[in-house]
N, C-alpha and C positions, 0 to 999 in steps of 0.2 A: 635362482636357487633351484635347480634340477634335482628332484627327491631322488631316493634309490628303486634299483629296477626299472629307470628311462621314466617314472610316474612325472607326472605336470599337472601345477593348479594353477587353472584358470581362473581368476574373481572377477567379476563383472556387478559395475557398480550402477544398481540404476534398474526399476523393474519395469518400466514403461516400454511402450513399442518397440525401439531397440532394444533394451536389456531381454526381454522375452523372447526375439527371436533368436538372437547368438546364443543365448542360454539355451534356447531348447535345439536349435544344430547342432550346436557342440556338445549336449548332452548324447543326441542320438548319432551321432558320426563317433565319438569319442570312445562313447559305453562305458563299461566299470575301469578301461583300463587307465585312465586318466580321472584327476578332481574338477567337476565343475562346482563353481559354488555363486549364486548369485547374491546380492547384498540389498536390502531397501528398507527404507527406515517403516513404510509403512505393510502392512500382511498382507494387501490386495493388489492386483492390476486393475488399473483404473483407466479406463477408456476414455480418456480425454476429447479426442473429436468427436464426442456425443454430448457433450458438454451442453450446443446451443437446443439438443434437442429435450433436453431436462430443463432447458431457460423456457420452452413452449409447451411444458407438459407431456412431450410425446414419449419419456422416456423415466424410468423413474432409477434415482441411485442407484439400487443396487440391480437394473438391469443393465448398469456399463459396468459391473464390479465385478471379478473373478479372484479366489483367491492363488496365490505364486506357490501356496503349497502342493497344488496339483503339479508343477516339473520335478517335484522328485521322483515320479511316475517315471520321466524322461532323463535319469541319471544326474539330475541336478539337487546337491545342495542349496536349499533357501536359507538364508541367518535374513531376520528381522531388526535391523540396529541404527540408529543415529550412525553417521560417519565423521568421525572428530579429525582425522586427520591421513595424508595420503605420503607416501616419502618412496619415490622414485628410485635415489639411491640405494636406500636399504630392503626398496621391493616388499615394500610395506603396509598395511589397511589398519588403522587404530582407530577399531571399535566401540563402542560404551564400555563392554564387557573382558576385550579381548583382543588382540592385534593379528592381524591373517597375514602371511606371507604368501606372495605366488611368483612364479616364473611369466604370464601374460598375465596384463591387468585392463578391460575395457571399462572406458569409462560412459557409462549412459544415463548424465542425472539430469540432462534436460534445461532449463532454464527456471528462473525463480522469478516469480510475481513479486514486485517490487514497487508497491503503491506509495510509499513515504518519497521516490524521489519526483513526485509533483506535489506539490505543496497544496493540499485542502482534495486532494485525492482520495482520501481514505474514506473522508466526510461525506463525498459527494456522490462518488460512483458505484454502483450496482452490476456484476459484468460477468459472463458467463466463462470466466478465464480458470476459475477453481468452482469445484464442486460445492463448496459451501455457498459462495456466491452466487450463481449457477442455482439455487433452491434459493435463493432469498429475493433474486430476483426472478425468478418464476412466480413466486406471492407476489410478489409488488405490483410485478402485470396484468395478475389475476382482477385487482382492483383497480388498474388504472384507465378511465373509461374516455376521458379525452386532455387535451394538452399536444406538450411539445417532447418529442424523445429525442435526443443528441445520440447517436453513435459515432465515435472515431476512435482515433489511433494515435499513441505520441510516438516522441522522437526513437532510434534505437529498433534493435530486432526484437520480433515478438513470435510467437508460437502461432503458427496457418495464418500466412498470408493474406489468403483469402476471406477467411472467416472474418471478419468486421462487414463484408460485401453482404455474405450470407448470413450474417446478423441482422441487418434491415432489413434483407429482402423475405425472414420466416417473421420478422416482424410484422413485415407488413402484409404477407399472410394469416400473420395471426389474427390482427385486428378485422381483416375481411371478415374472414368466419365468424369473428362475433358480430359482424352487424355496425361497427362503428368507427369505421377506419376513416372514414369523411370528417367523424372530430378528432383524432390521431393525425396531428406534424409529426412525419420521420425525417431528419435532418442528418446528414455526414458529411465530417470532415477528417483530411488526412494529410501528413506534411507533405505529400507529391505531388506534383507538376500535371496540372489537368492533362491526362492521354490524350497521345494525338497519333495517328496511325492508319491503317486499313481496320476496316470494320471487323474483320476474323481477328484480329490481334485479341488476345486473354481482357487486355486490361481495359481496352474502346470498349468491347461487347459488354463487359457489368459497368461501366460508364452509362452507357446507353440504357442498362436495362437499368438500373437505376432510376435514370430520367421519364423511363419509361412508366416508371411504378411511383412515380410523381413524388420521388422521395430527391430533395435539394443537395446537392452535391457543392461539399469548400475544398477547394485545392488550396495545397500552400499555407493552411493554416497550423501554425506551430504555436503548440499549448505553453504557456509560459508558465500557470497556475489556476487553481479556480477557486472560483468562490460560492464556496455552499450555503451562506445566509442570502445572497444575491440573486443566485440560481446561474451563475453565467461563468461560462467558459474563457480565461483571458489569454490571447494569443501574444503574438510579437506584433510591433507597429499598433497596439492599441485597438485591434481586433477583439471583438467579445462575440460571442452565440448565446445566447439565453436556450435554458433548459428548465422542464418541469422533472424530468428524469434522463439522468447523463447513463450514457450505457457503454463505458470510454472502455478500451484494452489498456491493464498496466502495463507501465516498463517492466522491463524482463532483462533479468541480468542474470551472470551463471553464479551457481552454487559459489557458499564463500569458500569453503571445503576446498572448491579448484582455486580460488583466487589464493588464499594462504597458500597452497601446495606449491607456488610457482605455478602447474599445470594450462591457468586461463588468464587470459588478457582481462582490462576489468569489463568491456561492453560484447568482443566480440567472441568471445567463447578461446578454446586450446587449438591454436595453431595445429594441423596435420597436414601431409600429403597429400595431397588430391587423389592418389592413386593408389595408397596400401592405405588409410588411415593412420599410418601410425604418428607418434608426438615426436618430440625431442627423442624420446627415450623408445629403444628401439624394440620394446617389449611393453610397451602402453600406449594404448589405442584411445581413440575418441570417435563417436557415432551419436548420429541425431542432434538436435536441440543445441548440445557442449560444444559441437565440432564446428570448429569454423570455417566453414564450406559454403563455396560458392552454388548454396544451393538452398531451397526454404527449407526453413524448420518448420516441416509437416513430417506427421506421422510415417507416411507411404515411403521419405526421405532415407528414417532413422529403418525402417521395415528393409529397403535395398541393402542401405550400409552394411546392416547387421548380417545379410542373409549370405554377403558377397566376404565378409570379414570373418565371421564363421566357417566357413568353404575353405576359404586359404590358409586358414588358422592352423584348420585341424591337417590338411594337406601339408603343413609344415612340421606341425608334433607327428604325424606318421610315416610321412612320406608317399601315402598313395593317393593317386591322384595328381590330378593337374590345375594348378592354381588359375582361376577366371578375373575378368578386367572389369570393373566398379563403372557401370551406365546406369548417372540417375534421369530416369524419366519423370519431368516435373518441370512445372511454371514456377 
């Protein structure tokens, strides 16, 4: 739907590290002569990879919190809204309040924590994957003075790869500094195949530096369920880990929002391009977390996407300029 006078609305669904950088390129390449409008149900950006540093105290809420209504500074509309529903054909956003139409629609909602589908997950686990959790397990650390901590991973993709490694290893900095990291077991387990490689390979070196920080390393262990009166972790083939406190990553699935719209597969996010991002639909995009890209869902991922998706956007609603090639750097 091309407005009068050549105007074009852009919505971008989603205010986290992608949504905030296309929002604010295409606000300032665009200017007044075009609508950007961004959509998120909550009023803040919230700096997710600070997450584990609120689980150790080094960081408090609202120092990862900004609020979205500083982009209208950079010629961006912000609306605040639940998103009920997305309709491709009709080029469509249905609001709480209100339905948006636009001519480009990205989508940047990320992945959804999704602890009900392991059964006694909810009960059990304490984890730095949302901010609320993220402060409750910061308390609980506060007093936990010796025992057994279980960190891992289930089956499925999850939001920074990495971070489950860098979970034990500020763990087990934490406990140094207080003096009692000799009565703290740090234990991980994860469904992958013990690395095997040269020593510079990403994934040997935090093997190693694991073993190093004398923290036990399960390969191959896949969580079947657990049990919170028990304390223990139940795998396939009748594998158990005992825990005094489980510090597990939930499963992470995409927004239902995409799963109803047609937009997302149910585990692996909306099918795009490898090369422009776009879907099915030749005027909706997908970046970070949503996109099902041979690539991790970190931050720095949806930050390129956006930065590279933006460029070619606005070089296609203007015509100036020369559209650039999408190289994500990342393990």
């Amino acid at each position: 739907m091309a407005y009068v006078n050549g105007r074009k609305r852009i919505v971008i669904l989603g205010g986290g590290c992608g949504g905030v950088v296309a929002a604010t390129k295409l606000g300032r390449k665009l200017g007044a002569d075009h609508d950007v409008i961004l959509i998120d149900r909550r009023p803040n950006h919230i700096f997710m990879p600070a997450f584990l540093f609120v689980m150790v105290g080094q960081r408090q809420p609202w120092d990862i919190s900004r609020s979205l209504s500083v982009l209208q500074k950079r010629n961006v509309k912000v609306t605040q809204s639940e998103i009920l529903g997305i309709d491709p054909l009709r080029q469509e956003v249905a609001l709480q309040k209100e339905k948006i139409n636009y001519d480009h629609l990205i989508v940047s909602l990320g992945l959804q924590t999704r602890p009900d589908l392991v059964p006694g997950f909810a009960e059990a686990s304490i984890h730095p994957w949302e901010m609320e959790s993220a402060v409750r397990l910061r308390d609980t650390l506060a007093n936990f003075r010796s025992g057994r901590i279980v960190v891992g991973v289930p089956l499925g993709p999850y939001r920074c790869p990495p971070a489950p490694y860098e979970t034990q290893w500020m763990l087990d900095g934490y406990f140094r500094q207080r003096g009692v990291r000799d009565r703290v077991e740090i234990e991980y387990f994860t469904r992958d195949p013990e690395p095997a490689g040269e020593a510079h390979d990403p994934v040997v070196w935090m093997d190693a530096e694991s073993r190093r920080r004398n923290i036990k390393q399960n390969y191959e262990f896949v969580v079947r369920a657990i049990d919170p009166e028990k304390k223990e972790v139940l795998g396939l083939y009748n594998y158990k880990l005992r825990y005094d406190l489980l510090v597990m990553v939930p499963p992470h699935r995409p927004a239902q929002v995409l799963l109803d719209s047609g937009l997302a597969d149910t585990e692996t996010g909306i099918r795009v391009d490898y090369d422009t991002l776009r879907t099915k639909w030749d005027n909706v995009y997908a970046i970070g977390d949503c996109a099902d890209m041979p690539a991790s869902k970190a931050g720095g991922v949806a930050h390129q996407e956006a930065d590279v998706l933006a460029h070619n956007l606005a070089v296609e609603i203007t015509g100036k300029g020369r559209p650039v090639d999408l190289w994500l750097h990342t393990i």
